[in-house]
C-alpha positions in Angstrom: 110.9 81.2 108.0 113.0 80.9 111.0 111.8 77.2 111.6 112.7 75.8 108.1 115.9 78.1 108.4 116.5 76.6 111.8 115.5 72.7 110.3 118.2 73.0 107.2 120.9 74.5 109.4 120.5 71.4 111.5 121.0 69.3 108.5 123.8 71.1 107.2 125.9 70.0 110.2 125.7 66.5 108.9 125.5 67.1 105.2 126.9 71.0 104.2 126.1 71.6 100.4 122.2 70.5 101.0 120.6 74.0 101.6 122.9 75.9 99.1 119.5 76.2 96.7 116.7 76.3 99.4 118.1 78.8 102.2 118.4 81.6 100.3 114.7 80.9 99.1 113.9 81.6 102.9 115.5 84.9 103.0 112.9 87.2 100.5 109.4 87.8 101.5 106.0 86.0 101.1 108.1 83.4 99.7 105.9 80.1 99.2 107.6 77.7 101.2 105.1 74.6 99.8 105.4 76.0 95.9 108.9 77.2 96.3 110.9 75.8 99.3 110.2 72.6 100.0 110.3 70.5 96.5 113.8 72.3 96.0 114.5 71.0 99.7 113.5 67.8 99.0 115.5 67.3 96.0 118.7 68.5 97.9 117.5 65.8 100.9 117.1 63.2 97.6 121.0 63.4 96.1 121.8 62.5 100.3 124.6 59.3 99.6 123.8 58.4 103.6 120.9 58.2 105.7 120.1 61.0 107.7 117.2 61.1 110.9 115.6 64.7 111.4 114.5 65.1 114.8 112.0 67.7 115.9 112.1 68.1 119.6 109.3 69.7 121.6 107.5 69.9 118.3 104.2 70.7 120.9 105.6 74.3 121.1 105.1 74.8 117.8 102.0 76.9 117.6 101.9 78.3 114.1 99.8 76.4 111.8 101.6 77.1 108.4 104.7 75.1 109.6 101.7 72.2 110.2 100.9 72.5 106.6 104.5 72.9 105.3 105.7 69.6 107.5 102.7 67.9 106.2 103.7 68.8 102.4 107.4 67.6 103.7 106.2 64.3 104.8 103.8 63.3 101.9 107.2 64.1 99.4 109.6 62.5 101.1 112.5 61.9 100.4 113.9 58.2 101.1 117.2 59.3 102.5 115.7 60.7 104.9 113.9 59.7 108.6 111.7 62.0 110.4 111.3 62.0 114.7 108.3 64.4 116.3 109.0 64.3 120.2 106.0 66.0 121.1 103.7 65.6 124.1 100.6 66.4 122.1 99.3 64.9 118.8 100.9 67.2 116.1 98.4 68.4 113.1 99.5 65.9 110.4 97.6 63.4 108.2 99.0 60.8 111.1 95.4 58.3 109.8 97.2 58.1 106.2 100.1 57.6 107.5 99.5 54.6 109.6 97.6 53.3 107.2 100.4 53.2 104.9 102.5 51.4 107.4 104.5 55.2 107.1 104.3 55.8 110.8 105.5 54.6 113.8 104.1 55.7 117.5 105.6 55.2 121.0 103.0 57.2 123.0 103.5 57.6 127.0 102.4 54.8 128.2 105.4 52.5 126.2 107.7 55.4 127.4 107.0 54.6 130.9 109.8 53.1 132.9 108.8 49.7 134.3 109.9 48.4 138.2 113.3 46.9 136.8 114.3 50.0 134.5 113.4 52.6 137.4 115.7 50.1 139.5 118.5 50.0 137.3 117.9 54.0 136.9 117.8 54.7 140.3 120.3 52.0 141.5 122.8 51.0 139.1 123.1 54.3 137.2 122.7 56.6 140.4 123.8 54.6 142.9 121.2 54.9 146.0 120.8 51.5 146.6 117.2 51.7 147.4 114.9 48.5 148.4 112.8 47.1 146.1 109.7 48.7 148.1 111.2 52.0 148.0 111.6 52.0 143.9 107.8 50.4 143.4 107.2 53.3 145.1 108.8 56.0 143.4 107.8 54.0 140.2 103.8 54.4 141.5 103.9 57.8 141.7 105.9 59.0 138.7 104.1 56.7 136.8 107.4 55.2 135.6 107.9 59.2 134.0 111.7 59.5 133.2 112.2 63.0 134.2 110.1 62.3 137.8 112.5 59.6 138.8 115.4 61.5 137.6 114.3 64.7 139.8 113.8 61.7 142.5 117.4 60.0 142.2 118.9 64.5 142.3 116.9 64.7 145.1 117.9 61.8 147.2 121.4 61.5 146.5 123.0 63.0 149.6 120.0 62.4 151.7 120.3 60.8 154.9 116.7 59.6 155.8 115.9 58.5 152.0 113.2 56.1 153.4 111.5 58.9 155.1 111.5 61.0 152.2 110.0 58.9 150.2 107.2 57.7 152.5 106.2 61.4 152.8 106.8 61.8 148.9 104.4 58.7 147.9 101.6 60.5 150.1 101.9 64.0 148.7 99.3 65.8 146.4 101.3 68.6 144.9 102.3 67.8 141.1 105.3 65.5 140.9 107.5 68.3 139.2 107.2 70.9 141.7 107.4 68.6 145.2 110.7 67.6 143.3 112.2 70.2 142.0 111.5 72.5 145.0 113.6 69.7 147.0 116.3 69.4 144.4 116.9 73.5 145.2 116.5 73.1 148.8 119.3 70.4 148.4 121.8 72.8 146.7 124.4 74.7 148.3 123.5 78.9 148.4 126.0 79.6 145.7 124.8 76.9 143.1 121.2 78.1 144.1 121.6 81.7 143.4 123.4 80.4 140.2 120.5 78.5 139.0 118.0 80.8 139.7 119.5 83.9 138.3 120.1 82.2 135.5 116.6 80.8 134.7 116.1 84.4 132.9 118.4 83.2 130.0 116.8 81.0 127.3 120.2 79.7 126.3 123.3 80.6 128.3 127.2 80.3 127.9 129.5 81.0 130.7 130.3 84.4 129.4 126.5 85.2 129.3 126.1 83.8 133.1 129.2 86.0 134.1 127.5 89.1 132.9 124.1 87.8 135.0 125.1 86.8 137.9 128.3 88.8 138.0 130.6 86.2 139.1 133.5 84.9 137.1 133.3 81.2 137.6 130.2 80.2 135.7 131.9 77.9 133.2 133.6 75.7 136.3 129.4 75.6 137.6 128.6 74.9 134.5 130.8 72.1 134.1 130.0 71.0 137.8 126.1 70.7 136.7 126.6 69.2 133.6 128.9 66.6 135.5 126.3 65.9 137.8 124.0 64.7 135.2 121.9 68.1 135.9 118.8 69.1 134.4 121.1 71.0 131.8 120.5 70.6 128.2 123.5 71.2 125.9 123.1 72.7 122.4 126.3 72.1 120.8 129.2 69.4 120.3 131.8 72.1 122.0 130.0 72.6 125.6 129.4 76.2 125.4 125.8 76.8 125.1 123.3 75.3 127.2 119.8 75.7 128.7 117.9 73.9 131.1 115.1 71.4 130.9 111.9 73.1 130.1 110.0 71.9 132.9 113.3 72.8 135.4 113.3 76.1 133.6 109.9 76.9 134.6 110.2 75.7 138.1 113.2 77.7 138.5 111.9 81.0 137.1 108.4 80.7 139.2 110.9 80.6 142.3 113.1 83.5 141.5 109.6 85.9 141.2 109.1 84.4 144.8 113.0 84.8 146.2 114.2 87.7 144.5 111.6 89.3 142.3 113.2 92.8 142.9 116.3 92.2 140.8 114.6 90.2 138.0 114.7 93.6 135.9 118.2 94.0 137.1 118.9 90.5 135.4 118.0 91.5 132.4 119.2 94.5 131.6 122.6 92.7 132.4 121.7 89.8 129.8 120.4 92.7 127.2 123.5 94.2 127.7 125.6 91.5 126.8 123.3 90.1 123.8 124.2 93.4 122.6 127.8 92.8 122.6 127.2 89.4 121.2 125.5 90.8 117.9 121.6 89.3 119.1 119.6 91.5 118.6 116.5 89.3 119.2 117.6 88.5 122.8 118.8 91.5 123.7 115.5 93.2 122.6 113.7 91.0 124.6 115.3 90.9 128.1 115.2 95.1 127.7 111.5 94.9 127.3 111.3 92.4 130.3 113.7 94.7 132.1 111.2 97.9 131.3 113.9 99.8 129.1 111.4 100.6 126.8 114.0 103.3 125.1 116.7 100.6 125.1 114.6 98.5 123.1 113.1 101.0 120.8 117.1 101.9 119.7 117.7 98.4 119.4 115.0 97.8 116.9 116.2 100.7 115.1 119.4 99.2 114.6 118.5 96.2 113.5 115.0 96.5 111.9 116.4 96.4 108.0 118.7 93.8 108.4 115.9 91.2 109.7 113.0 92.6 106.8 116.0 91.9 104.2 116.4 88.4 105.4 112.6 88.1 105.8 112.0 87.8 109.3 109.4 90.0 109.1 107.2 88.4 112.3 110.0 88.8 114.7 110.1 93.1 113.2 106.1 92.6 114.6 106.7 90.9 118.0 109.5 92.9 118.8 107.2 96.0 118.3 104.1 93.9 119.8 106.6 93.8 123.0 106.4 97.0 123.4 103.7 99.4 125.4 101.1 100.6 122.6 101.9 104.0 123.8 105.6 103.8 123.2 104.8 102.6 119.0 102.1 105.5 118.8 104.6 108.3 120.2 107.1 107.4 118.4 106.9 108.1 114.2 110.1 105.8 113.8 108.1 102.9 115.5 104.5 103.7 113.2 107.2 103.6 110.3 108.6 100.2 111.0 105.7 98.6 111.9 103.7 99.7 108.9 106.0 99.1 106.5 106.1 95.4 107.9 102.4 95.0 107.6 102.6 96.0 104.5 105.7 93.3 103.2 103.4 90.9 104.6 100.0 92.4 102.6 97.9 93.9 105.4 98.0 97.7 103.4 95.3 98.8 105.5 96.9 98.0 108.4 99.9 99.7 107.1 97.6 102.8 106.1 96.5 103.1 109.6 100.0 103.3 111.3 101.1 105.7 108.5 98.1 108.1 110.0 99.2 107.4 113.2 102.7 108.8 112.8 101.7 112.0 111.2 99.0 112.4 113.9 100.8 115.4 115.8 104.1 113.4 116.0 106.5 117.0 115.3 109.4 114.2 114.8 108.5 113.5 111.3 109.3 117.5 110.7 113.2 117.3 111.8 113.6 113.5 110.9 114.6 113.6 107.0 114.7 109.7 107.0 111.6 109.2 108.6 109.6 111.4 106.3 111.1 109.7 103.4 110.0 106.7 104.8 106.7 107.5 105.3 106.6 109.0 102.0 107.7 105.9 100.5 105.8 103.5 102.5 102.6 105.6 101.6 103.7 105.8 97.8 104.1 101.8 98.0 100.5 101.0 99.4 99.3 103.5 96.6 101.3 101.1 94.3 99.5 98.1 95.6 96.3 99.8 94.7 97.1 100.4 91.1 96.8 103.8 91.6 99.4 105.5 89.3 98.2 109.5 89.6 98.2 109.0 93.4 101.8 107.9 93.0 103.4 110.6 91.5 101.4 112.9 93.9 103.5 111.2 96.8 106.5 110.0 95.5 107.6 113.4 93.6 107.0 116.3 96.1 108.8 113.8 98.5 112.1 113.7 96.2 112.3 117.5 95.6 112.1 118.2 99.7 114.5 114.9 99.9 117.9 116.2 100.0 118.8 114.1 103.3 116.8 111.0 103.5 118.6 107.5 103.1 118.9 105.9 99.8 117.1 102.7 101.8 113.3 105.3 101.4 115.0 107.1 98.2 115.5 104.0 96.0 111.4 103.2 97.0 110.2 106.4 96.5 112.1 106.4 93.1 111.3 102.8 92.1 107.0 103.6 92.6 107.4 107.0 90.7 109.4 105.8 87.9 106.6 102.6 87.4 103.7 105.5 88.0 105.5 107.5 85.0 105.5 104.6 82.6 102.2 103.8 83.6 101.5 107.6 82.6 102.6 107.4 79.8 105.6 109.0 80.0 107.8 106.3 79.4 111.3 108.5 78.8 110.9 110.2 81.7 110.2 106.8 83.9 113.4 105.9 82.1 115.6 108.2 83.5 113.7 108.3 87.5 114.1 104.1 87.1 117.9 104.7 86.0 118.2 107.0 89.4 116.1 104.0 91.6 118.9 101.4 90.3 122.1 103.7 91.5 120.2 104.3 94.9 119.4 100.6 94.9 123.1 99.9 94.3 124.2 102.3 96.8 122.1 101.3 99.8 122.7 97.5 99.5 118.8 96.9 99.6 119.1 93.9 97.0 115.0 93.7 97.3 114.6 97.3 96.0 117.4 97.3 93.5 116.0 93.6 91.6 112.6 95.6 91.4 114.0 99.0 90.1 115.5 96.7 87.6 112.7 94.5 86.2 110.9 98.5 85.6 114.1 99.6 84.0 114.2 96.7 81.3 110.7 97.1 80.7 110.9 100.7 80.0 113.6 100.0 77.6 111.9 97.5 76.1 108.7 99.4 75.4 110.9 102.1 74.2 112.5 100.0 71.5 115.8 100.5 73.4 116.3 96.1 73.5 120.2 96.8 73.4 119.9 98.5 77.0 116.8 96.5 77.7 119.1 93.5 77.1 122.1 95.0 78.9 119.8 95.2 82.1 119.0 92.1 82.1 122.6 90.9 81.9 122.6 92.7 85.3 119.2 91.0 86.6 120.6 87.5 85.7 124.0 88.5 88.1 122.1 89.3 90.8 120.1 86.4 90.7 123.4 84.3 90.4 124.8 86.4 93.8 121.9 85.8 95.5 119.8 83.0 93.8 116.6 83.4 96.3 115.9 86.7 95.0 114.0 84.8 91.9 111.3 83.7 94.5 110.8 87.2 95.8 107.5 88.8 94.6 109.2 91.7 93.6 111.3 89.9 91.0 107.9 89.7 89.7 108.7 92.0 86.2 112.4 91.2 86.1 111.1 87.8 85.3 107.9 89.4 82.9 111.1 91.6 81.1 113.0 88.5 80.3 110.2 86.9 78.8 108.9 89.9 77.3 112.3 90.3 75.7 112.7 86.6 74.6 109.2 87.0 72.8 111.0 89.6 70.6 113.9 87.4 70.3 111.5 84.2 69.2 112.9 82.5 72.7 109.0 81.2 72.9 109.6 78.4 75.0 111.7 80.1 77.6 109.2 82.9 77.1 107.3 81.3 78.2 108.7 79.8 81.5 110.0 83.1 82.4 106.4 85.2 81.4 104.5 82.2 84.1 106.9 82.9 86.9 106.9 86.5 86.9 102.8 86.2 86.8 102.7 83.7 89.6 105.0 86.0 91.6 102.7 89.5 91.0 99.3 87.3 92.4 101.6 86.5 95.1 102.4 89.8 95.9 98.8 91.3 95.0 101.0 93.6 92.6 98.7 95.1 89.9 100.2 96.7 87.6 102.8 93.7 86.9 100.2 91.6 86.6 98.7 93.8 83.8 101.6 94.0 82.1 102.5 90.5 82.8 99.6 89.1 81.3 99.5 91.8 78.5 103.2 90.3 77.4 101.6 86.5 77.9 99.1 87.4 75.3 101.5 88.4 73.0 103.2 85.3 73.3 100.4 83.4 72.9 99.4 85.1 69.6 103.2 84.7 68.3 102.7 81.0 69.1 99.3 80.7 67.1 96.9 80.1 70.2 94.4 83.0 69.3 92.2 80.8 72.1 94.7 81.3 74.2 95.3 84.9 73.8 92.0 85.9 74.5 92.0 84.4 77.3 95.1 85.6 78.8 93.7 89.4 77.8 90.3 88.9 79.5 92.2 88.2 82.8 94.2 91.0 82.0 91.2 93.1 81.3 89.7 91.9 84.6 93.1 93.3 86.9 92.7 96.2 85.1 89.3 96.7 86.7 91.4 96.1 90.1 93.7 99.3 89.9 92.6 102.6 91.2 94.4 104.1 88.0 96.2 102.3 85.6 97.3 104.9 83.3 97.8 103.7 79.8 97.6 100.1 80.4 93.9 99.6 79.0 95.2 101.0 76.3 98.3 98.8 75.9 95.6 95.6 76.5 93.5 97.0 73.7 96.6 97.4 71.4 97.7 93.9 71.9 94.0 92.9 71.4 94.1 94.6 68.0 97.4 92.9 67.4 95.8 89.2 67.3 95.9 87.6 63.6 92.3 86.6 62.6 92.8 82.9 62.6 95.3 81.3 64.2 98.5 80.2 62.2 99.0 76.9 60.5 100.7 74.3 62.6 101.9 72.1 59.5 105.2 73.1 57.3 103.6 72.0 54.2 100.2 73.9 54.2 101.9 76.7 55.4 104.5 76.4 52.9 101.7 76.1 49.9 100.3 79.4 51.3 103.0 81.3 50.4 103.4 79.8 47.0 100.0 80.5 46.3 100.9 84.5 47.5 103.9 84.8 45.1 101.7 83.6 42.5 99.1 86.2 43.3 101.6 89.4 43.2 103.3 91.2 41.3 106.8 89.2 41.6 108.1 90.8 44.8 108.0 87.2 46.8 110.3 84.2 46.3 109.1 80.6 45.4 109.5 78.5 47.8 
């Protein structure tokens, strides 16, 4: 999520309206970013009116697989506006052998990156001015390799040397790695100040001078910064305004190893000072990060507490896990707020047995569940939601309805859940008025917490309910309310639980003899209940498909669609009275299928008048 996000932001400074359809896409969970994302992307990258060059730097950090797959889907639908750049120091995981064979690809591996004698001359000489012999820059060539960064760290390091010939006779000799011999030297060169500066500040992963302030607790970091960056430093800047920066990776490094060897006492000090400030900045990601370096373990815990809800709604839901991966195991297993968040992320991101097992681990002698109203809502919920994912309807109402009588404080964030799983387990029941009016509750709590996820799935329910209920006037009035959410936030459609908003619509249009966008709508919400492994939707969902097909004459078809239906019914723990809605719709199929031509179908009926008793019309 977060590197797609990261990728269309970076176009958007060049082009602003491409993004407007696929970002939000990015912000609901298990989202499909091949299926969903990327052809949307594409088309946006298509309408371009100028030619645009994407570069991926570093791309040999990348170490999740899925972005290999999605960049490979990216590059084999192209879109011609469009050029792509992988600076990488390994061989990235794409079809590269198709590529060059299509003449698609174009490689300028380390070897043609290598500075030859008369471009490390004009480095070292023209642009840096040491006026070296030619000896002394074959040399520093030879053992760099002609590497851009080594003779760059060489021209830093011998630019206010005296004995520059001396250095570099011992330099050509030496063993240790080119990086570190230089580096090391480029610190000892520095004055104490701009030393303490650079290694204090190694901690930060991006810096401004306000950040550096608060590190190093001196009040003239953005005149340093401006020195360095003067100086042709190994300082990276990451905007057009020179405020953020960060250093070279490989200076980085170097720089941190030193400071664990100079001043490895105050490293935690460091950090709680850059936590601090990340705080005030509103990043929570970095500030949960340098308090775990720093040890605060209780720091970090409140931090993820605060901001927890707000990354799961715009579907970050890896960074929830490695900020709680971060922590000690102990501090996540003593604390019932901690089990709650992490196994409610599991299960957003289908592990339910995983889920299941940090729901046990919370109630496992943790006495804060007992005074904490919001956490046992939660975990009431939570446990009520993996029942859902099990098809397990009786189960439901045995969680979810105990927990909403003792519920008088909880947050309408676990309320809207808990009422949302009970009001589905009720129809399922078949107790379809009462679902109505617990679904009716789950959309005001929806409303009121802000939790758009929740509130588009208490509303698919709702419709349905109506729906089944006869009720299509307030069946249809919901939806009017499901298609303006989807216009506020338009990525919600690709969420899995928009699943039976989509199933109601079509459902609904079926009534309406809408068949064709029926049909679209019923093949969206089924594709989006696999997706989420969500059972009882998919029932449904395919129940309502085989309705449609029978209203569009495809008996065939039908039958098919109810045999899959039949065989998720076999998948739920307890689905209520869906077998016997399968079987009803089953009953419901016309013996032969329905004549596809006007005029046999209009000799039919003629030869019906003719048979009764004068109640039909000739046609």
């Amino acid at each position: 999520m977060r590197f797609w996000t990261y990728a269309i932001e970076a176009v958007r400074t060049q082009q602003s309206a491409i993004g407007n359809d696929s970002l939000p896409m990015l912000r609901v969970p298990r989202v499909d970013i091949v299926a969903d994302v990327i052809p949307v992307l594409c088309a946006e990258l298509t309408a371009l009116s100028s030619q645009i060059v994407l570069v991926l730097d570093d791309y040999h950090l990348v170490t999740n697989s899925e972005i290999d797959e999605c960049l490979a889907y990216f590059v084999d639908h192209f879109p011609p506006p469009v050029e792509l750049v992988l600076a990488t120091r390994s061989e990235p995981a794409l079809p590269l052998a198709r590529m060059r064979a299509g003449g698609d690809l174009v490689e300028i591996d380390a070897q043609r990156l290598s500075f030859s004698e008369e471009e490390a001359g004009l480095l070292l000489n023209d642009l840096n001015g040491l006026e070296l012999d030619h000896e002394a820059v074959i040399r520093l060539r030879d053992r760099t390799e002609g590497w851009a960064a080594g003779l760059y760290l060489a021209a830093l390091t011998l630019r206010d040397r005296p004995d520059a010939a001396a250095f570099i006779q011992d330099f050509a000799g030496d063993d240790r790695h080119v990086v570190d011999y230089l580096s090391a030297e480029v610190l000892v060169g520095q004055p104490e100040a701009i030393r303490a500066f650079l290694l204090q500040t190694s901690i930060l992963g991006r810096f401004c001078a306000s950040l550096c302030d608060a590190v190093t607790q001196r009040s003239d970091s953005l005149r340093i910064l401006r020195e360095l960056e003067a100086s042709n430093f190994f300082l990276v800047p990451l905007d057009t305004k020179r405020e953020w920066y960060r250093y070279h990776h490989l200076f980085g490094e170097l720089l941190r190893q030193e400071l664990k060897l100079a001043d490895s006492a105050n490293i935690e000090v460091l950090h709680r000072r850059a936590c601090g400030l990340h705080r005030e900045f509103g990043s929570p990601s970095d500030a949960i990060y340098h308090a775990t370096t720093a040890g605060d373990i209780a720091e970090a815990s409140e931090l993820i507490f605060s901001h927890w809800i707000e990354t799961r709604d715009s579907a970050e839901l890896e960074t929830i896990l490695a900020w709680l991966a971060g922590l000690p195991s102990y501090a996540v297993r003593q604390d019932a707020r901690l089990c709650l968040i992490k196994a409610t992320t599991l299960q957003e991101v289908g592990k339910i047995d995983e889920a299941n097992h940090w729901l046990e681990v919370a109630l496992r002698g943790n006495s804060l569940v007992a005074s904490d109203a919001s956490t046992a809502s939660g975990l009431a919920a939570c446990r009520a939601i993996n029942q859902y994912f099990r098809g397990d309807a009786a189960s439901i109402r045995e969680t979810a309805g105990p927990a909403l009588d003792h519920d008088s404080r909880g947050s309408d964030y676990w309320r809207s859940a808990l009422l949302t799983t009970l009001g589905t387990a009720l129809f399922v029941g078949g107790h379809g008025d009462d679902a109505a009016g617990v679904l009716e509750r789950a959309v005001r709590s929806g409303e009121q917490s802000g939790h758009a996820l929740a509130l588009i799935h208490a509303l698919g329910w709702c419709a349905v309910v109506y729906a089944e209920r006869g009720d299509s006037d307030h069946a249809d009035l919901i939806m009017r309310r499901i298609d303006s959410l989807f216009h506020q936030q338009p990525g919600l459609r690709a969420y899995y639980g928009a699943a039976m908003a989509h199933i109601a619509q079509g459902a609904l249009q079926t009534q309406h003899a809408e068949l064709t966008g029926a049909e679209e709508e019923l093949v969206r919400g089924i594709e989006l209940a696999r997706r989420g492994d969500a059972k009882f939707e998919l029932v449904y969902g395919l129940t309502a498909y085989a309705r449609l097909k029978a209203a569009q004459g495809d008996r065939p078809g039908s039958e098919q669609v109810l045999h899959e239906a039949q065989a998720a019914l076999q998948t739920c723990v307890d689905p209520g009275v869906l077998p016997q809605l399968v079987a009803d719709v089953e009953r419901e199929l016309p013996l032969e299928p329905r004549p596809t031509s006007l005029l046999p179908y209009a000799e039919e009926l003629m030869i019906e008048s003719s048979l009764c008793s004068g109640c039909c019309v000739q046609i």
